[in-house]
RODO-2510 file (C-alpha; in nm, 4 decimals, decimal comma):
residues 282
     n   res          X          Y          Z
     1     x     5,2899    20,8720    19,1938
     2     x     5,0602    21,0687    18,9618
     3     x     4,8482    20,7691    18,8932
     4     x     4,8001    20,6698    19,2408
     5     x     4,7375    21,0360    19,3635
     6     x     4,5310    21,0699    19,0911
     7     x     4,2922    20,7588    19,2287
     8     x     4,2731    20,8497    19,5887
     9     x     4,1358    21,1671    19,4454
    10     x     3,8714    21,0038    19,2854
    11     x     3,7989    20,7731    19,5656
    12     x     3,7567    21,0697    19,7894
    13     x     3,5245    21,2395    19,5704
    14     x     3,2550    20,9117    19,5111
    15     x     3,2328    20,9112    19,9211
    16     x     3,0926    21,3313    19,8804
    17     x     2,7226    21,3337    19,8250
    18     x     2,6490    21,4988    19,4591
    19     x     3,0365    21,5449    19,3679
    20     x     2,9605    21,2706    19,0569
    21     x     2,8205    21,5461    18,8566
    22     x     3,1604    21,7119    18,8672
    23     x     3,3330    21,4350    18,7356
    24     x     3,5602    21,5187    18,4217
    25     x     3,4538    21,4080    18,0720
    26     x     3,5333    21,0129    18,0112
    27     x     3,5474    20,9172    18,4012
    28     x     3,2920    20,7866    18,5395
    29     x     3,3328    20,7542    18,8859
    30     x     3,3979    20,3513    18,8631
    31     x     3,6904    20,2368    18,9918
    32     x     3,6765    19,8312    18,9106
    33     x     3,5966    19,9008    18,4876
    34     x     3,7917    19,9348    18,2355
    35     x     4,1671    19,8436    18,3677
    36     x     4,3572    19,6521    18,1074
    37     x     4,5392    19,3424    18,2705
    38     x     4,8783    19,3102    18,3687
    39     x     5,0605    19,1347    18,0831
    40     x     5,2563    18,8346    18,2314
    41     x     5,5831    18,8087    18,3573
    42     x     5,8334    18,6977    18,0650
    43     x     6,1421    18,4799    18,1835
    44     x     6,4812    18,5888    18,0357
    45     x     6,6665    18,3024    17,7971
    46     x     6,9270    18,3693    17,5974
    47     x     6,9214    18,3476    17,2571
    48     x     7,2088    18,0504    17,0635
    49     x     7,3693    18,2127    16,7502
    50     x     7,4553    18,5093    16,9692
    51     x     7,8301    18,6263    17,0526
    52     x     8,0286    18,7169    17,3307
    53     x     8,3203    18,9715    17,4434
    54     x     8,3784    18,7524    17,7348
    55     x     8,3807    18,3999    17,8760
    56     x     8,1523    18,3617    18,1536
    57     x     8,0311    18,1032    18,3945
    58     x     7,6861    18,2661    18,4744
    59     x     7,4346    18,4924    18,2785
    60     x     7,1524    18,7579    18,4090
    61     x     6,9433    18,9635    18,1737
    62     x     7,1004    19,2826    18,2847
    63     x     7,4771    19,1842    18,1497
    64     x     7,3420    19,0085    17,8591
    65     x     7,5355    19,2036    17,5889
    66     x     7,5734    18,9438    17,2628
    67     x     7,8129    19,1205    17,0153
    68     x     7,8014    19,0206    16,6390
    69     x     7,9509    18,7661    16,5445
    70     x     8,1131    18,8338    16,2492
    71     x     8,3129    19,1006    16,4882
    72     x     8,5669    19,0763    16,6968
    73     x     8,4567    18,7866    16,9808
    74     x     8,5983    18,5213    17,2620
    75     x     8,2577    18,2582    17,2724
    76     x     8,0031    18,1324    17,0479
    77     x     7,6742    18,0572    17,2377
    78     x     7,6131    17,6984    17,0033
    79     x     7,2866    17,6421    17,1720
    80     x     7,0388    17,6899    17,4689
    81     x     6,9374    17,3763    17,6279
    82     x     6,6961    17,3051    17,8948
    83     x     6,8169    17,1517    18,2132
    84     x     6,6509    16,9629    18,4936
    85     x     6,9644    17,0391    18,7214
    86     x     7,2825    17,2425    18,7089
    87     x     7,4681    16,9042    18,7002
    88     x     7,3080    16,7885    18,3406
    89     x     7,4759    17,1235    18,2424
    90     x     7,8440    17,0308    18,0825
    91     x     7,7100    16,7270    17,9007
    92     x     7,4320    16,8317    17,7222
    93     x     7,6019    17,1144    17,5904
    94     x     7,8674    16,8840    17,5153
    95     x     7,6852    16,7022    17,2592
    96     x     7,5238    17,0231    17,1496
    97     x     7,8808    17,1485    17,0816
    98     x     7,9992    16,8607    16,8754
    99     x     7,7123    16,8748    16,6438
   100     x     7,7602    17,2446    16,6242
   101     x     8,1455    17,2425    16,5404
   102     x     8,1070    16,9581    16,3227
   103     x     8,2883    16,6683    16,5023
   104     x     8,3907    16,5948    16,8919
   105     x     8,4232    16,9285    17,0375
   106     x     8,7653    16,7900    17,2490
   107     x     8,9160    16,6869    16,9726
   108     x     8,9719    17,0902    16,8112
   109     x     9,1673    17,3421    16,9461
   110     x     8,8301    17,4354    17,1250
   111     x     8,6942    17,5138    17,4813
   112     x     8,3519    17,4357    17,6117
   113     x     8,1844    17,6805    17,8695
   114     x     7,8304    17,6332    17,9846
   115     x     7,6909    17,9021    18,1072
   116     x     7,4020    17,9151    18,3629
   117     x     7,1521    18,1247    18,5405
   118     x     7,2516    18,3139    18,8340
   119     x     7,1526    18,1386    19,1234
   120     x     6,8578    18,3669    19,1823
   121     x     6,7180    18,3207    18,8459
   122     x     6,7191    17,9000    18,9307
   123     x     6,5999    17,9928    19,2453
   124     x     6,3025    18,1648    19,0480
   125     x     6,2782    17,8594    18,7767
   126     x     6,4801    17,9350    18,5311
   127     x     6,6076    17,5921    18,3974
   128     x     6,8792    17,6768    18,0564
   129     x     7,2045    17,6487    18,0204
   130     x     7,3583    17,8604    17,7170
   131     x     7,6228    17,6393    17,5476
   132     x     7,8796    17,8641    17,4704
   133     x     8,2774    17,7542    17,2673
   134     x     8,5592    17,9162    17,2039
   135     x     8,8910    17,9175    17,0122
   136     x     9,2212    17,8225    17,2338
   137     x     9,6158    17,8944    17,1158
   138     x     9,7495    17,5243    17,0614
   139     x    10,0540    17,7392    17,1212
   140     x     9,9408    17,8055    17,5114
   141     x     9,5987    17,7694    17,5932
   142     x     9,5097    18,0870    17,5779
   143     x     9,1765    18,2332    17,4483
   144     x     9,1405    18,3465    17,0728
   145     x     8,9717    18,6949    17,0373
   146     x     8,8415    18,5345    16,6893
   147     x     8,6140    18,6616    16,4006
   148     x     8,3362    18,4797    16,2457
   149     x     8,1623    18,1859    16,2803
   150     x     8,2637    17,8503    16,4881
   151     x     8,0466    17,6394    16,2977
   152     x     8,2250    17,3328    16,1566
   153     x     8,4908    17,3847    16,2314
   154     x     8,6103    17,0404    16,3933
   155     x     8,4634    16,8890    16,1102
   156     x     8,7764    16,6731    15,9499
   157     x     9,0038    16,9006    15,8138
   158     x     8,8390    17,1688    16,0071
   159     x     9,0584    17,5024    16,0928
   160     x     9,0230    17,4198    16,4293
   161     x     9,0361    17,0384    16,4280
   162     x     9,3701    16,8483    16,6229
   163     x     9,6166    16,7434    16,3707
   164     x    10,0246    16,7747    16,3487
   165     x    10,1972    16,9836    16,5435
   166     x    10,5867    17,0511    16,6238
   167     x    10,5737    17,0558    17,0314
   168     x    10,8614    17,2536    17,2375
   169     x    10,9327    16,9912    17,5429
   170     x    11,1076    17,1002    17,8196
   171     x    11,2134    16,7881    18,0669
   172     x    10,8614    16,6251    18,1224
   173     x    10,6294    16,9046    18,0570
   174     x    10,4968    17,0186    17,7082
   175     x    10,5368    17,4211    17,6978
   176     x    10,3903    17,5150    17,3162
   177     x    10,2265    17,2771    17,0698
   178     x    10,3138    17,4828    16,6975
   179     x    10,0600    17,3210    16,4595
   180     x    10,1928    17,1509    16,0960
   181     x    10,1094    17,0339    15,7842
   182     x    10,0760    16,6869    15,8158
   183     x    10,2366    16,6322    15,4647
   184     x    10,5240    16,8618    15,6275
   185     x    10,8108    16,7584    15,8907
   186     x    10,6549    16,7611    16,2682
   187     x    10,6659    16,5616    16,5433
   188     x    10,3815    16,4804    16,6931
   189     x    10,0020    16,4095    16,5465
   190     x     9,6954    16,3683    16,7577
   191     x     9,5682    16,0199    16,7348
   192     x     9,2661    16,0342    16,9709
   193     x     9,0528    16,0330    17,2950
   194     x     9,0732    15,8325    17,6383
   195     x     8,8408    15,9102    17,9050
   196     x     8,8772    15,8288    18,2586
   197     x     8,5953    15,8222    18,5656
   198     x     8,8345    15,9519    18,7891
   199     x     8,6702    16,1737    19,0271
   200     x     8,9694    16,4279    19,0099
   201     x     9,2460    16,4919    18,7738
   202     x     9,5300    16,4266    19,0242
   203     x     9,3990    16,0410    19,0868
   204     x     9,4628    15,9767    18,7413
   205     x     9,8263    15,7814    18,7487
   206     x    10,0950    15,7854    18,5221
   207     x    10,0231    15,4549    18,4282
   208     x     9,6804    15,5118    18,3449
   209     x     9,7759    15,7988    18,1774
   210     x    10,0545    15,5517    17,9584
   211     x     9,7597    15,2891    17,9284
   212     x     9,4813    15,5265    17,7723
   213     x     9,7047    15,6717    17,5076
   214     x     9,8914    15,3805    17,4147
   215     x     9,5364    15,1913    17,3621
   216     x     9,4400    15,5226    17,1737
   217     x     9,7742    15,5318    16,9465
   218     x     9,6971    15,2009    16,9084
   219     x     9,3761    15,2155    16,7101
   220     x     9,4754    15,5463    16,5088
   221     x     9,7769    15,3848    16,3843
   222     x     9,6159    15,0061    16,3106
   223     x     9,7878    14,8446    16,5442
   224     x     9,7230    14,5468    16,8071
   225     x     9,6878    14,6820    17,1282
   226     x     9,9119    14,4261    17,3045
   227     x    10,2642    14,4837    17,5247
   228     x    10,4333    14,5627    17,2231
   229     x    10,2413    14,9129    17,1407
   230     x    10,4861    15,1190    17,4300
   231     x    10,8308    14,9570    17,2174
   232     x    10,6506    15,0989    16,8996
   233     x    10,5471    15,4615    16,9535
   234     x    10,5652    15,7295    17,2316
   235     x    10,3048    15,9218    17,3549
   236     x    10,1916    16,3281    17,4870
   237     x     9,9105    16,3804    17,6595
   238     x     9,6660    16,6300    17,7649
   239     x     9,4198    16,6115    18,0707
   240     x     9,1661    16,8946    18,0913
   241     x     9,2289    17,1584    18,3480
   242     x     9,1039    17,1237    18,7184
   243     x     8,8651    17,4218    18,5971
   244     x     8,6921    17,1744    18,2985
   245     x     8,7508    16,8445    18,5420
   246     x     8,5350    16,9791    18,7787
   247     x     8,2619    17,0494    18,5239
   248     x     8,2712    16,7022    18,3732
   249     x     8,5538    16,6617    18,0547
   250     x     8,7247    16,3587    18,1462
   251     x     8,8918    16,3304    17,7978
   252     x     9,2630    16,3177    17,7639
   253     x     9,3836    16,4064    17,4385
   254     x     9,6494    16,2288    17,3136
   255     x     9,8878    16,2763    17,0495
   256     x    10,1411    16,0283    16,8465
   257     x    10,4933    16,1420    16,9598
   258     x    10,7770    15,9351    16,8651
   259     x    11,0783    16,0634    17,0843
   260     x    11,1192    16,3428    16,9085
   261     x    11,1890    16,1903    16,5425
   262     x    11,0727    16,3314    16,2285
   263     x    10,7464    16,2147    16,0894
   264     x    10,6144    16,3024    15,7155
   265     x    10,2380    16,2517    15,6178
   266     x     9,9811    16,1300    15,8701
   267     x    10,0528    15,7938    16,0665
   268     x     9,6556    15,6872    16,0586
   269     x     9,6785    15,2810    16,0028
   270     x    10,0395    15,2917    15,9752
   271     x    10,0647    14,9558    16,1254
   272     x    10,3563    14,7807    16,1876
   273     x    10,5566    14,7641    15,9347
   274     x    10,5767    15,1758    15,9793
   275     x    10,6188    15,1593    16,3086
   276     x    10,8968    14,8704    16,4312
   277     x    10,9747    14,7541    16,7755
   278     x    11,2765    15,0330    16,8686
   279     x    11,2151    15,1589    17,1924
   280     x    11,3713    15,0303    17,4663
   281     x    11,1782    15,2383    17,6946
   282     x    10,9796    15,5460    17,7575
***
């Protein structure tokens, strides 16, 4: 208010005959000289490399709080992308991810988040989606308050990468997945990817579910994928959440299960001789 006060002042004064010769030292009664311009407007975008305390769907300057990373953390922003439109969003920081972590983001014990402008900052052209991952509990699901650095770690043999585990089942339903050495007893190893173009998670059938893995199983362990694969092997598997669905992972992890008998060492190109026509039935 100062400044402002300070100009009508002046203004005033110019319109008195003779006041100019009052004027203070270093004014000189012109009001349209000497005003430095406004610098431009700068456009908040988040920064990749950064951490966060919290998993978010949407980003402003005024919560933008990155934490270091080699602290305590839930999400690694991997990268900053530009987007034409909101939908472009979950795969482009898809691929971002995977290069990031070092191999197929969906195939490590890993969730992908992209994070977006508020819908006023779109509405005011901001066009970047921050890319941001973090650790889940192969045991539930649950986020992993984590330390350090993401970075390759899906890579094979990555910390973080799918392997053997020892799951609890209870009837139909997979409660805890307990990773293993795959040179140790366990039950179960992941074996790969299927992904489906069904609009929503609850369309996808049980046989389409049995179909995916079985042609996934198929390839990990080196055999034909014919109508002898579901006497040979059993199968878990994992759709995404309706949360992810919605955003675009149609992957369904699947895992090598074989009714709940012991397996030693990894089953990759077992083939048939390993694995012998002995089931009956699912």
């Amino acid at each position: 208010m100062r400044r402002w006060a300070a100009a009508l002042a002046l203004l005033a004064c110019t319109a008195l005959a003779g006041c100019g010769a009052d004027l203070p030292r270093g004014v000189d009664g012109d009001l349209t000289n000497g005003w430095q311009p406004m610098a431009a407007a700068t456009r908040f975008s988040p920064q990749p490399g950064a951490c966060h305390s919290e998993l978010v769907q949407n980003a402003t300057a005024d919560d933008y709080e990155p934490v270091p990373c080699a602290g305590a953390h839930l999400t690694e922003t991997v990268a900053v992308a530009e987007v034409s439109n909101q939908s472009q969003a979950f795969a482009t920081c898809s691929k971002r991810a995977s290069t990031f972590l070092g191999g197929d983001w969906r195939t490590g014990w890993v969730v992908l988040q992209p994070v977006l402008p508020s819908r006023e900052a779109w509405s005011g052209g901001a066009r970047w989606a921050r890319c941001d991952v973090a650790e889940t509990s192969p045991v539930d699901g649950a986020l992993v308050r984590r330390q350090g650095s993401m970075k390759g770690a899906v890579k094979p043999a990555g910390k973080l990468r799918m392997a053997c585990a020892n799951p609890t089942i209870e009837g139909d339903s997979v409660t805890e997945m307990h990773p293993a050495s795959c040179a140790s007893s366990h039950t179960a190893e992941f074996a790969g990817l299927f992904a489906t173009n069904r609009a929503k998670s609850s369309q996808l059938s049980g046989d389409e579910l049995a179909e995916g893995c079985d042609t996934a199983i198929a390839k990990f362990t080196g055999l034909r994928d014919d109508d002898t694969v579901p006497s040979r092997i059993g199968w878990l598997g994992f759709p995404p959440d309706d949360a992810a669905w919605t955003m675009g992972d149609r992957a369904i992890r699947c895992f090598l299960w074989l009714n709940g008998e012991k397996m030693k060492g990894s089953y990759r190109n077992a083939g048939p001789g390993k694995l012998k026509i002995h089931y009956t039935k699912r």
